[in-house]
GUMI-823522 format. One record per residue: y, z, x of N, C-alpha, C in turn; residue in three letters. Coordinates in steps of 0.001 Angstrom, whole numbers, padded with zeros to 6 digits, always signed. Example, Ala and Ser with C-alpha at 12.3 -4.5 7.8 and 13.67 -1.06 7.14 Angstrom:
% GUMI-823522
-005690+007800+013190-004500+007800+012300-003300+007800+013200ala-002250+007080+012850-001060+007140+013670+000030+007870+012900ser
//
This chain:
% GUMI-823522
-052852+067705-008775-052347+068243-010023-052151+067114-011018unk-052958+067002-012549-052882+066104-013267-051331+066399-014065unk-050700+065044-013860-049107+064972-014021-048439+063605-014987unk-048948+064075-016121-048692+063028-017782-047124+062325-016901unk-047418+060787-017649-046484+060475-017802-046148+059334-019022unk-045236+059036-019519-045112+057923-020737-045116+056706-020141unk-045478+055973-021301-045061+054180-020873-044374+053944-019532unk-042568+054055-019853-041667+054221-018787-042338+054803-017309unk-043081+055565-017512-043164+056112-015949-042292+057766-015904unk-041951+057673-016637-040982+058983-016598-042000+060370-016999unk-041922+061831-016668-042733+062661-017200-042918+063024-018615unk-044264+063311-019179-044337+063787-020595-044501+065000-021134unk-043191+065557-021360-043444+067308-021210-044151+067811-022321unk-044831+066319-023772-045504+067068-024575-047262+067105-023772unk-047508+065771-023364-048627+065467-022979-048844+066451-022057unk-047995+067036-021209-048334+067787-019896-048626+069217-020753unk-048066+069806-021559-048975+070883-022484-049467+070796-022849unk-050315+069580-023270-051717+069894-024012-052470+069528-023096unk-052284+069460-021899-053099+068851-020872-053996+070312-020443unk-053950+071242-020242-054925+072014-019690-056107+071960-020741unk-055972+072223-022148-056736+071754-022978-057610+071153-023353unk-056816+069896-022962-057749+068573-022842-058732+068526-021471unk-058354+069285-020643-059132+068903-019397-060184+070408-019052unk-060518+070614-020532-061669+071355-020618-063000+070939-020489unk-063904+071536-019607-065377+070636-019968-065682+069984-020944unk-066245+069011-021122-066726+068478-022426-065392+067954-023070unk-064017+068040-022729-063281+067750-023589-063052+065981-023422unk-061954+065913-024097-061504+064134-024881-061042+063572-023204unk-060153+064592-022605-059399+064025-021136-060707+063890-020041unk-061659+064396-020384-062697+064620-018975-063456+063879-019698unk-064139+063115-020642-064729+062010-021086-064020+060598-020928unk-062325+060826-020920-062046+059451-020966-061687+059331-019195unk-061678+060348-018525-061869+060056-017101-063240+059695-016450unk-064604+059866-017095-065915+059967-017148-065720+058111-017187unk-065657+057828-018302-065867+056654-018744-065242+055399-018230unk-063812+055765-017269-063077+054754-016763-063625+054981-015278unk-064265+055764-014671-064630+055835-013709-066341+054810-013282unk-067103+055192-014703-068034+054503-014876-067349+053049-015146unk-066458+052788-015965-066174+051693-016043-065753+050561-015124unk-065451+051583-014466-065149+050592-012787-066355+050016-012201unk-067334+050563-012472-068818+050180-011766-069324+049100-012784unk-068603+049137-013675-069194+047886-014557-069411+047943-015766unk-069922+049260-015926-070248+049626-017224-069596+049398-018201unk-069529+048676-019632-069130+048705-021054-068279+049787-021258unk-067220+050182-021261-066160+051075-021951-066520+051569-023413unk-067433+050579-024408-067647+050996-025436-069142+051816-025317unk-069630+051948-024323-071143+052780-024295-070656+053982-023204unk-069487+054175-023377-069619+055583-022137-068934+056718-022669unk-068561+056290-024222-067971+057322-024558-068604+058703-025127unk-068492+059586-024912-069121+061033-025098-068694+061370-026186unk-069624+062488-026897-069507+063003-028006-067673+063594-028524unk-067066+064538-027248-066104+064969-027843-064855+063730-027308unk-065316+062536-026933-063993+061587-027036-064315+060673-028094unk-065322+060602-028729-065875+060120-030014-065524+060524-031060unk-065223+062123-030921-064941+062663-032289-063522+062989-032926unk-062982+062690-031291-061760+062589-031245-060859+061415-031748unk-061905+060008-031478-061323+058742-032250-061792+058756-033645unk-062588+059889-034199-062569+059467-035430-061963+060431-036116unk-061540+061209-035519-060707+062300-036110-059297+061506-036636unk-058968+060658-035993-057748+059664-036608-058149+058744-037837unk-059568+058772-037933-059550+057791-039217-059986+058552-040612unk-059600+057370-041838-059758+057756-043099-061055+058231-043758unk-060527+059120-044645-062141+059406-045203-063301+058106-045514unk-064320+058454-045363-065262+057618-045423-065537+056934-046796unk-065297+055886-047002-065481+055345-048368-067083+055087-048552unk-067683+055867-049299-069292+055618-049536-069893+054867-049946unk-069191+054076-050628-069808+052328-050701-069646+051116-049703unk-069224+051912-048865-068791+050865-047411-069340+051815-045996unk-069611+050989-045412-069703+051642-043882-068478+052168-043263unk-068889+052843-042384-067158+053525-041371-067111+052498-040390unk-066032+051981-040141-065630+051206-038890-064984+052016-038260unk-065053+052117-036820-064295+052801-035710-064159+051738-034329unk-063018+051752-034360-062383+050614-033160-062273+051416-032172unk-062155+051266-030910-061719+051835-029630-060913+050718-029263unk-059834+051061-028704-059586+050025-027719-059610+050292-026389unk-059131+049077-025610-059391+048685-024450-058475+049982-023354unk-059745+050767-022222-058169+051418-021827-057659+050517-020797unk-057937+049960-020050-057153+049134-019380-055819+048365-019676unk-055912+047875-021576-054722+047511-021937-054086+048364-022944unk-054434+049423-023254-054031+050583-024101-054002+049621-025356unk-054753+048338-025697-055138+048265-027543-055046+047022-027174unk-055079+046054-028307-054918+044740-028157-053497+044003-027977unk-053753+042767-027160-052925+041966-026450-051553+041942-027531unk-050040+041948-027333-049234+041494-027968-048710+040072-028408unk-048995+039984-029188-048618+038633-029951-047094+038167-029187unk-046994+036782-028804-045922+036180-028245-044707+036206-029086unk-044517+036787-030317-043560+036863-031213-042881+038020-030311unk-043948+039074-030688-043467+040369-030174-043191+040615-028883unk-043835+040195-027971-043086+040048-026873-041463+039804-025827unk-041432+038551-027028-039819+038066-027030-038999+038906-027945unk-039603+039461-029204-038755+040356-029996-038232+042195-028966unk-039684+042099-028132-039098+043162-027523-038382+043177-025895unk-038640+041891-025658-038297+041352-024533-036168+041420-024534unk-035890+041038-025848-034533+040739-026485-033887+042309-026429unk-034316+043223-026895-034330+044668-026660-033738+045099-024943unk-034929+044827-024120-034422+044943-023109-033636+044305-022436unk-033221+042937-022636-032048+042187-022263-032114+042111-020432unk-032857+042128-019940-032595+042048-018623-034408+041458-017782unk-033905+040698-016858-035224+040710-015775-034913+041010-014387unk-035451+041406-013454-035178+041414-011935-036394+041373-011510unk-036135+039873-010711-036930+039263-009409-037148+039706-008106unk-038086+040114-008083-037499+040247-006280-038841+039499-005716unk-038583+038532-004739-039095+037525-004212-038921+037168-002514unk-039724+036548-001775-039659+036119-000555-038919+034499-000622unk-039060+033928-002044-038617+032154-002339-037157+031436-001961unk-037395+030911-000902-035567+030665-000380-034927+030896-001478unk-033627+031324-001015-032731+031844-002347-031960+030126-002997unk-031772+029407-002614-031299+028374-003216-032592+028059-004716unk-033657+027743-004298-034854+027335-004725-035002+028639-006128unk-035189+029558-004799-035529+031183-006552-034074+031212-007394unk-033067+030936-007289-031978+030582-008134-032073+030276-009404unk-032247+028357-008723-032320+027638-009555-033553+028097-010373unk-034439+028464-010222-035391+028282-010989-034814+029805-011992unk-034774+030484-011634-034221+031757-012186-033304+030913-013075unk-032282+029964-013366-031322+029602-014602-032454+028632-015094unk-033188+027864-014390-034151+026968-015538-034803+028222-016780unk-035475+029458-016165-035967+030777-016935-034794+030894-017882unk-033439+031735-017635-032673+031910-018600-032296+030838-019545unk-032327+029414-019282-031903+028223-020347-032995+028576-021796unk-034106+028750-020996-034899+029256-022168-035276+030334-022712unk-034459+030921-022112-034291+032733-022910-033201+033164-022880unk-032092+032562-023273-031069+032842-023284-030219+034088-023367unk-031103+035483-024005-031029+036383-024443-031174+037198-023350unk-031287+036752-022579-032294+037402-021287-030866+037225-020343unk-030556+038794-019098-030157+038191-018142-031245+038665-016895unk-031041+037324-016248-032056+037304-014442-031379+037848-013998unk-032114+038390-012650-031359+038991-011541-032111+038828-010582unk-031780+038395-009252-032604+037851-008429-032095+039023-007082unk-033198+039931-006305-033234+040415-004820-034215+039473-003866unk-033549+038960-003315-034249+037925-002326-034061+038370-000515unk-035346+038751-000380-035957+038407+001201-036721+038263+001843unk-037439+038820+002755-038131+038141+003627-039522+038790+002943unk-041061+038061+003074-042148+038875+002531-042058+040430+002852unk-042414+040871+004120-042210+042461+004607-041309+042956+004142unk-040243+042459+004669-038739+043418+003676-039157+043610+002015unk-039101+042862+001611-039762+043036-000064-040675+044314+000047unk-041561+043516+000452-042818+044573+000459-042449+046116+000469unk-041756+045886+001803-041178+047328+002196-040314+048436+000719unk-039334+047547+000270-038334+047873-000567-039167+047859-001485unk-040238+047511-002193-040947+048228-003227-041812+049668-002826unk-042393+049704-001797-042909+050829-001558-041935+051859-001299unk-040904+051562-000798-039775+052389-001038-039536+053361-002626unk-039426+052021-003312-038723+052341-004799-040123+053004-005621unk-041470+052707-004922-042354+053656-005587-042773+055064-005208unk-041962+055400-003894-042117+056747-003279-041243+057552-003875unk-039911+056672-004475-039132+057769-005163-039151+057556-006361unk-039764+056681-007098-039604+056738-008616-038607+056048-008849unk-038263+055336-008307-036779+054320-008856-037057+052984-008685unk-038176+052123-009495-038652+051059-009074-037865+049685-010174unk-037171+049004-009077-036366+048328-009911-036763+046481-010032unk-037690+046286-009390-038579+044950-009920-039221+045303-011272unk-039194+044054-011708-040190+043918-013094-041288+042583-012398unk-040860+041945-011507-041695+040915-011065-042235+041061-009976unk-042889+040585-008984-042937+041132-007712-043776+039080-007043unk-042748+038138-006195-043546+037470-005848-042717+037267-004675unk-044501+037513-003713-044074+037234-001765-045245+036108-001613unk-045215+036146+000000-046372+035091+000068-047841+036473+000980unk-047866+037236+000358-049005+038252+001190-049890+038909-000084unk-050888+037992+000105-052054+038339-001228-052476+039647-000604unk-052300+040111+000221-053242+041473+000681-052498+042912-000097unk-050752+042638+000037-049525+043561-000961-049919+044137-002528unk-050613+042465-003154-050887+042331-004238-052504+043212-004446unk-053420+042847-003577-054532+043821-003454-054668+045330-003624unk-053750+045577-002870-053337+047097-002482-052153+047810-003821unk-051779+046893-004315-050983+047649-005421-051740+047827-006667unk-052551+046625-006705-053756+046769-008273-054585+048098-007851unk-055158+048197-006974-055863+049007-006164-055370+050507-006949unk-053812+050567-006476-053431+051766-006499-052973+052277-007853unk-052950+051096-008948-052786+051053-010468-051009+050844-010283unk-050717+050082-009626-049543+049750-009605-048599+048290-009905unk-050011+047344-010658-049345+046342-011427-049743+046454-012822unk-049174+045865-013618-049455+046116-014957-050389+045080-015516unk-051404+045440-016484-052274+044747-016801-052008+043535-017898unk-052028+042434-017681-051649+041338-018387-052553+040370-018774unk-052545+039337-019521-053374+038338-019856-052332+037157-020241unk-052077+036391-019258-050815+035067-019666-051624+034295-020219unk-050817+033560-021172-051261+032790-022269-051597+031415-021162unk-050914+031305-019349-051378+029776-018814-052370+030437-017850unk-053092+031786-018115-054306+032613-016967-055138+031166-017015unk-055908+030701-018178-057278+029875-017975-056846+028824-017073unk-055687+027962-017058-055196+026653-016442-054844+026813-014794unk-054963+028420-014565-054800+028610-012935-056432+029120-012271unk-056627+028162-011399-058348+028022-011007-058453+029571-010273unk-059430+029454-010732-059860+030740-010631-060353+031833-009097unk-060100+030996-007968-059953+031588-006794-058661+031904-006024unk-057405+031221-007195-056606+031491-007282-055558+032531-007953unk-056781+033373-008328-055857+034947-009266-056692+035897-009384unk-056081+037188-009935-057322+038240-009998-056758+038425-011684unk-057841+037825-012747-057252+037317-013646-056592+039350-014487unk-055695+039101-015402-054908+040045-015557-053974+041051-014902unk-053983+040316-013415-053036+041067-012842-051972+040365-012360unk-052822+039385-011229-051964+038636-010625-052264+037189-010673unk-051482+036221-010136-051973+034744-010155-050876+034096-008830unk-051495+033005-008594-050713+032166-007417-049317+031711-007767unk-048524+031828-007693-047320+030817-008709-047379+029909-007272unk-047411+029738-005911-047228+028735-005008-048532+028757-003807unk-048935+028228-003413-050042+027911-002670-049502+026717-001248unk-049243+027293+000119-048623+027085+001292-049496+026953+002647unk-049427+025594+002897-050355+025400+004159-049375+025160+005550unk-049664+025686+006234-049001+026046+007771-049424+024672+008531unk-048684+024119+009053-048518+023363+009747-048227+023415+011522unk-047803+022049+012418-046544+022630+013632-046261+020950+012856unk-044505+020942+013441-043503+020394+013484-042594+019560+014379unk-042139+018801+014864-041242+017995+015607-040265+017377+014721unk-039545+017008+015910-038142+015756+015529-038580+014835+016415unk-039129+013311+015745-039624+012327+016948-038339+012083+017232unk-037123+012263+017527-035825+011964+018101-035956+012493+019607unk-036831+014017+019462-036077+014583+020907-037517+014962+021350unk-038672+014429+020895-040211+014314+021051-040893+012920+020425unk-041178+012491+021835-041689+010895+021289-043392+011262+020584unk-043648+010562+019625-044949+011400+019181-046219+011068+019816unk-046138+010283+020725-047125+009697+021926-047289+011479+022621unk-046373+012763+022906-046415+013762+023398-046388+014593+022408unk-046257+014675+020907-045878+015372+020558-047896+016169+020212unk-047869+017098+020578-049148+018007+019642-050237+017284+018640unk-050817+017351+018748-052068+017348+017609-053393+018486+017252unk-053390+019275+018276-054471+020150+018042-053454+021577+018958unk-053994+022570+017919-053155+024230+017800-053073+024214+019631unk-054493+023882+020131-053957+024636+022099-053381+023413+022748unk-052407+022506+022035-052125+021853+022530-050575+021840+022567unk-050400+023126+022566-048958+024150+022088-048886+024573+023826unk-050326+024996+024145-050331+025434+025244-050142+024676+027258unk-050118+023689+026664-049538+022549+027887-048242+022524+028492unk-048257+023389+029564-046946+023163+030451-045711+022834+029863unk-045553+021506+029607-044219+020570+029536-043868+021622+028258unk-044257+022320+027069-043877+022867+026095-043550+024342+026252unk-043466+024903+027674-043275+026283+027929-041562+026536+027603unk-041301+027591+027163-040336+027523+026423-039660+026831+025736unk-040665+025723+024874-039853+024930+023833-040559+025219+022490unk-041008+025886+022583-042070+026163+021049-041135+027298+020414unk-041222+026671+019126-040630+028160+017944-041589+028542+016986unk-041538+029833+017183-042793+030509+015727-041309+031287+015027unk-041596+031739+013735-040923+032431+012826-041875+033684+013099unk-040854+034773+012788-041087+036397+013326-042196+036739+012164unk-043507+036956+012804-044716+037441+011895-044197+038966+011405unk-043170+039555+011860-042956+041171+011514-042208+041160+009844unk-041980+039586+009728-040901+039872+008449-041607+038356+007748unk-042318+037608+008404-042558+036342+007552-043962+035937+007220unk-044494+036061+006118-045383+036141+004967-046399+034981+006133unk-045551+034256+005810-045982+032384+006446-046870+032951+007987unk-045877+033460+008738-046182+033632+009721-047205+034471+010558unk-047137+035720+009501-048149+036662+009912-049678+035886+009406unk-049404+034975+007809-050912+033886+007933-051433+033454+008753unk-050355+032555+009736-050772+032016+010634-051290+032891+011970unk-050614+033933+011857-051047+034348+013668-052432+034887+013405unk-051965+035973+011702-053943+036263+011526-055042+034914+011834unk-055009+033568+011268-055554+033070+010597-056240+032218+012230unk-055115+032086+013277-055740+031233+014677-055975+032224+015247unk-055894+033552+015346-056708+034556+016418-057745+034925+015271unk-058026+034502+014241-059621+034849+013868-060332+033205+014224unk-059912+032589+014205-060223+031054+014345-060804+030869+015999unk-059383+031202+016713-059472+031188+018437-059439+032413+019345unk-059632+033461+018602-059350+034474+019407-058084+034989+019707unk-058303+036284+020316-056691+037284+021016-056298+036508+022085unk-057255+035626+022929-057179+034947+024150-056107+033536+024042unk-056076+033339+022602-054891+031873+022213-053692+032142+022097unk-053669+033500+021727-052153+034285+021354-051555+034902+022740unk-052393+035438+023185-051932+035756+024761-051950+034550+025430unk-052147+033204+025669-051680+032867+026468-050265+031905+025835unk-050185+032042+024418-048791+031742+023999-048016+032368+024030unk-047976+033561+024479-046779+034251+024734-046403+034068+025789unk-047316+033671+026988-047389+033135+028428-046391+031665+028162unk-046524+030880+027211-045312+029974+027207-044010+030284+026876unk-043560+031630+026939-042177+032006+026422-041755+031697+024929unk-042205+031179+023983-041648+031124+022848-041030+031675+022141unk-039362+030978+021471-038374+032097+020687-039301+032270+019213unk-038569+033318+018829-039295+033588+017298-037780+033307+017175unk-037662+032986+015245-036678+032614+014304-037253+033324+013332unk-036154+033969+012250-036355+034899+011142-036540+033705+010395unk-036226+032668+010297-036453+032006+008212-037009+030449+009329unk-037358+029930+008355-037618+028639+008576-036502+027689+008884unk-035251+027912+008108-034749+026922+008262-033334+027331+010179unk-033742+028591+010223-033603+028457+011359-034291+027906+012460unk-035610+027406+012498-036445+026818+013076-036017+025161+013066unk-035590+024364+011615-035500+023920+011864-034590+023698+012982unk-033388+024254+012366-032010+024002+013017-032364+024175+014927unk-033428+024833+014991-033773+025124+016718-034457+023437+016940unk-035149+022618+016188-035117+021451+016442-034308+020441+016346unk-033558+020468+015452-032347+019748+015367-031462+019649+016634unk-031428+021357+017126-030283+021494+018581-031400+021226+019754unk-032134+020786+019714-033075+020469+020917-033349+021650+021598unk-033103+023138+020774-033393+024348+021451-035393+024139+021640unk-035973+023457+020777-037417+023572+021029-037518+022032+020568unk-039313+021929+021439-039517+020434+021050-040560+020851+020064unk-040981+021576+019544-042018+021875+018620-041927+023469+017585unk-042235+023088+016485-042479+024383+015273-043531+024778+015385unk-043881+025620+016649-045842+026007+016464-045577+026585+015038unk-045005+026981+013536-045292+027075+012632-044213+027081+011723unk-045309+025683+010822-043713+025432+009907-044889+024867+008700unk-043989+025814+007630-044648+026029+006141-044742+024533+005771unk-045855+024194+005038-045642+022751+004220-044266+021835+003583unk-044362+023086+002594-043153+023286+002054-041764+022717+002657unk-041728+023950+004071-040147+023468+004693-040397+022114+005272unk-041390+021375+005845-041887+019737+006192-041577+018935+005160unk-041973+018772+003834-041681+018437+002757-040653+018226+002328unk-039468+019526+002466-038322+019475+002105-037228+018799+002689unk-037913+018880+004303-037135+018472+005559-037071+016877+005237unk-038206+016160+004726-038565+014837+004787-037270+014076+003632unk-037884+015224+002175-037213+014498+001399-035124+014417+001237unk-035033+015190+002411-033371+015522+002468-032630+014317+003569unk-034200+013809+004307-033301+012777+005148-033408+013019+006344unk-034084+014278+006824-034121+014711+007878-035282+014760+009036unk-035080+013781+010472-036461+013181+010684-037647+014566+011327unk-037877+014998+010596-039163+016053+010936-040896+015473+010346unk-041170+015626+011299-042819+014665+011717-044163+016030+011138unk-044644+016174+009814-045724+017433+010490-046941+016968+010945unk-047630+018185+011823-048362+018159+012738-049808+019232+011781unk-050615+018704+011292-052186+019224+010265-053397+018673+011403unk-053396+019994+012220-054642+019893+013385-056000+020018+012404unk-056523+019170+012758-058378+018736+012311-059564+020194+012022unk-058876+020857+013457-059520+022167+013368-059453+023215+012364unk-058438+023176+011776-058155+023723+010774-056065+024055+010598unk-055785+024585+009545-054617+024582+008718-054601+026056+008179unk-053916+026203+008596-053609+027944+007790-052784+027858+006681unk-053694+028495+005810-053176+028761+004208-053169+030258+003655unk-052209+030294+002719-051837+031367+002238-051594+031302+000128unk-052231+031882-000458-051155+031949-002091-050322+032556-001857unk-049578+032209-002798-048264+033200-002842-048170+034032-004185unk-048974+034987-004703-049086+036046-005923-047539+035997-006783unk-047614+035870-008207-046917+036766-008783-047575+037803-009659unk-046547+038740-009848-047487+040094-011050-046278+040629-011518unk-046297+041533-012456-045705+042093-013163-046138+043758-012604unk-044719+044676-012227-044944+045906-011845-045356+046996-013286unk-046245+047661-012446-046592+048575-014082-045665+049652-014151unk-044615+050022-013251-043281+051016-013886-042082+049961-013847unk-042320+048821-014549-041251+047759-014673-040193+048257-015595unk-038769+048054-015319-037795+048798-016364-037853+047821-017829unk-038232+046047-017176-038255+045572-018182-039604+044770-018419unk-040671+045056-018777-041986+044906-019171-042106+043499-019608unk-041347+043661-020935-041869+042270-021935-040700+041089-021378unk-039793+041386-020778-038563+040272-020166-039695+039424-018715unk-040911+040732-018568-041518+040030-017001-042451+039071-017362unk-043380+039592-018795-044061+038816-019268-043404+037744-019547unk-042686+037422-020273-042061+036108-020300-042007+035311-019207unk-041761+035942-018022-040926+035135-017054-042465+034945-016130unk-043449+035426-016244-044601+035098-015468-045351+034269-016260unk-045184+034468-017180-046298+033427-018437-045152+031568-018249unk-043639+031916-017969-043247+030686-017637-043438+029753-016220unk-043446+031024-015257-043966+030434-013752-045258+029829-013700unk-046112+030435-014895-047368+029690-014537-047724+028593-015672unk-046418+028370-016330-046775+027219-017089-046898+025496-016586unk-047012+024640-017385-046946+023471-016640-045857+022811-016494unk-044463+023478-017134-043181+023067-016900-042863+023991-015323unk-043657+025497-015227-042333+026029-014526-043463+026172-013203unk-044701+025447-013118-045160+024858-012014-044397+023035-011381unk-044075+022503-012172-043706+021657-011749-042449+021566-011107unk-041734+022217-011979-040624+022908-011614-040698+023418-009559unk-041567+024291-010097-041679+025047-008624-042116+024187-007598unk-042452+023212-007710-043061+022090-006734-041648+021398-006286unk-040817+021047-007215-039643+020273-007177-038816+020836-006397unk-038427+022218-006748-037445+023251-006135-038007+023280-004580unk-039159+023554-004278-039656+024596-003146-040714+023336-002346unk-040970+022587-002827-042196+021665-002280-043349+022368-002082unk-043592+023509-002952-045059+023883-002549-046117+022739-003199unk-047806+023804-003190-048428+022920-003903-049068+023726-005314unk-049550+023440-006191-049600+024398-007484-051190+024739-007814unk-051540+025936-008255-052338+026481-008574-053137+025687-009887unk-052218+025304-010168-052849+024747-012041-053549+023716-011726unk-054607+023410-012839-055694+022559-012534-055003+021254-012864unk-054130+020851-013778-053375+020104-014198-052045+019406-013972unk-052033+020293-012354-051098+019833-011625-050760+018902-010349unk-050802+018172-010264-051239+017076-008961-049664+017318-007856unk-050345+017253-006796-049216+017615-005395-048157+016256-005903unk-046962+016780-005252-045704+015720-005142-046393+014569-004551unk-045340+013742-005464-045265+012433-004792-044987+012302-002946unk-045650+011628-002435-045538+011790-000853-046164+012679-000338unk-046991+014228-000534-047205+015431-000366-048534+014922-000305unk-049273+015177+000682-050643+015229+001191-051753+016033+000346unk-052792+015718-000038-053169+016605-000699-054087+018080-000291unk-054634+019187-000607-054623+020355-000129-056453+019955+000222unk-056595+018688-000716-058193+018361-000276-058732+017704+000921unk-057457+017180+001453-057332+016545+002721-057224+017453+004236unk-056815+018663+003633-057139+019463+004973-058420+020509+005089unk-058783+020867+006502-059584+021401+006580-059012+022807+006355unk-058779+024100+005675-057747+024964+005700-058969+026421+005883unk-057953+026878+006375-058342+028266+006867-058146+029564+006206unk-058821+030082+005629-058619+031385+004772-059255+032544+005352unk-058800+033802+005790-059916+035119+005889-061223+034957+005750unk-061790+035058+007070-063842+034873+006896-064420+036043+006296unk-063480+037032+006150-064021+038533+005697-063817+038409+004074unk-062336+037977+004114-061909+037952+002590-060545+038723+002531unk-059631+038304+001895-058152+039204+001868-058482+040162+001969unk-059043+041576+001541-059219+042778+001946-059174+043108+003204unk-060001+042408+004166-059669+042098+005536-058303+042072+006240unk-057770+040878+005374-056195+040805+006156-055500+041542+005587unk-055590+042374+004380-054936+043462+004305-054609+044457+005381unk-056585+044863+005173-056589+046473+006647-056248+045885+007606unk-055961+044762+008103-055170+044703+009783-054221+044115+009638unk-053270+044390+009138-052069+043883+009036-051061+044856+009864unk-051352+046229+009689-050592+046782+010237-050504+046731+011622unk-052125+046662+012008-052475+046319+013684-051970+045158+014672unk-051841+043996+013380-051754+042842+013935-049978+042421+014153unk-049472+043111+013262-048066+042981+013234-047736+043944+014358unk-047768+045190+014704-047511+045366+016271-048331+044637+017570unk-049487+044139+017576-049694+043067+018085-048777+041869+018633unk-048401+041273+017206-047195+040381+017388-045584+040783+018162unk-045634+041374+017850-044329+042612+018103-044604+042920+019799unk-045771+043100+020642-045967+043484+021820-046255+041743+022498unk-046487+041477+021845-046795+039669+022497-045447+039157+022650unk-044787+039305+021667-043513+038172+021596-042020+039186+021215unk-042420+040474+021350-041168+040954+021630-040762+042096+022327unk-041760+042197+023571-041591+043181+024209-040996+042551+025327unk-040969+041071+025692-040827+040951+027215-041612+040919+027724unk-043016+041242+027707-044045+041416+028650-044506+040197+028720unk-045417+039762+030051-046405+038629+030277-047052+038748+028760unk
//
């Protein structure tokens, strides 16, 4: 049942009466569904329009001045007309007075950066929901089953979330003024873009692992002396983690994962419980620990060693986008056009130790560079790790939390 709705997302009880109307053969609604359908296949938007959605855009314009030609504009339907000028943006951004984040980004880290955003929009208040990638995930599909969708932003570390929501016309179509400066295998330009880019590692404390023993290559997790000392973070709730378990059973097979569960290994919900499991000598090794938390670990003082096997490195982006039933639209634009600038990338490197999307951005000082590893991405292509995500996460779930061999 075709079911109008306005800007907001809310129903349009004028649009929904003239809707049988319009969705007469030949009419304006069944040409401009004609044409966006073709348009998906590629086709020019300005060559698919039919006689009665033609006559319909010129039915809005002025009489024909006979010493001049008729001009007739269409615009874009994807962005319902041309781009808004950055004046207007902030003029209407000020209107709505509010943003809400909701993010997977340790909450210390998405904070701060959240008051660096308000210093420069003062007008603006943030609001930050922070948790785990899945939980997020979850709590938006939630808030879009009932119509109560209360992100305007949406950033986890699971490019496949971001796939599946453009897919479903569920981010809003944008063009950031820093799109050209983020490389281009890094975004699906007008929707989404990387704001952080995260390579998976394993981990030690040479305190309570001399590094003469400690790991160098992924099945070398699998050696006796490390049976119940290895920690992974729970792939059912962690972005990071489910990368990694996809990324070495397409690499090594179901046969590498089954026999790591054969070493008993605890799972930990966040990273920095992982660390803390090395710190207490609960494990002598992080079979997976984000760049990032290595990085951070280093620069705080704290002796953690990472471990970047030859064979490869599991990597992940981490998407932001703007939701298309966002309560506050032009407050998100702002705040995504600042994440991907070259202040609020650097920024994000500082806060979080990732590494940055922008071409113009060089890794931290001390921070290895992303050209130096051999890294591992989907051989199919994210679409891939989308459709098995669901498979692979009870997978994980029967390996490492059933108890079983």
């Amino acid at each position: 049942m075709w079911e109008p709705v306005k800007s907001d997302g809310t129903p349009d009880p004028a649009a929904q009466a003239s809707g049988p109307e319009e969705t007469a053969a030949g009419g304006p609604a069944t040409e401009r569904r004609r044409a966006s359908r073709l348009s998906a296949l590629g086709f020019p938007t300005s060559l698919l329009l039919g006689p009665a959605l033609l006559a319909a855009a010129l039915s809005g314009c002025p009489a024909r001045d006979e010493t001049g030609p008729v001009k007739v504009v269409v615009t874009d339907e994807k962005t319902g007309g041309a781009p808004m000028a950055q004046a207007d943006i902030e003029r209407a951004a000020r209107v709505e007075r509010e943003l809400v984040w909701y993010t997977s980004t340790p909450d210390k880290a998405a904070t701060a950066f959240l008051e660096a955003f308000r210093k420069k929009h003062p007008f603006l208040k943030p609001r930050l929901r922070r948790a785990g990638t899945f939980e997020t995930v979850t709590k938006i599909e939630e808030e879009l089953k009932t119509g109560t969708v209360g992100a305007d932003v949406l950033h986890v570390l699971d490019v496949g979330a971001f796939i599946d929501l453009r897919r479903r016309g569920e981010l809003l179509p944008y063009s950031s003024v820093d799109e050209a400066s983020i490389r281009e295998q890094f975004q699906e330009p007008g929707y989404w873009w990387a704001m952080r880019l995260v390579a998976m590692g394993m981990a030690y404390d040479p305190k309570m692992l001399p590094p003469e023993r400690a790991p160098k290559a992924w099945e070398d997790l699998l050696r006796p002396d490390f049976t119940g000392k290895i920690g992974f973070k729970d792939a059912a709730t962690a972005g990071t983690a489910y990368a990694e378990f996809f990324l070495l059973r397409e690499r090594f097979g179901t046969h590498f994962w089954e026999r790591m569960a054969r070493q008993k290994p605890r799972i930990y919900r966040s990273a920095d419980d992982v660390m803390d499991g090395l710190r207490r000598g609960e494990i002598l090794v992080a079979g997976e620990m984000a760049g990032y938390a290595i990085y951070r670990a280093a620069q705080s003082g704290r002796p953690v060693v990472g471990v970047w096997p030859t064979e490869g490195v599991p990597f992940i982006p981490g998407p932001i986008a703007i939701m298309a039933r966002a309560p506050h639209p032009n407050a998100a634009k702002l705040f995504v056009d600042f994440a991907l600038s070259r202040e609020g990338q650097e920024l994000c490197q500082q806060l979080m130790g990732t590494y940055s999307a922008r071409k113009d951005v060089a890794p931290l000082k001390g921070q290895r560079p992303l050209s130096t590893f051999h890294l591992l991405t989907p051989a199919s292509g994210w679409e891939d790790y989308l459709q098995k995500q669901g498979q692979l996460r009870g997978e994980f779930e029967d390996l490492f939390h059933s108890g079983s061999d």
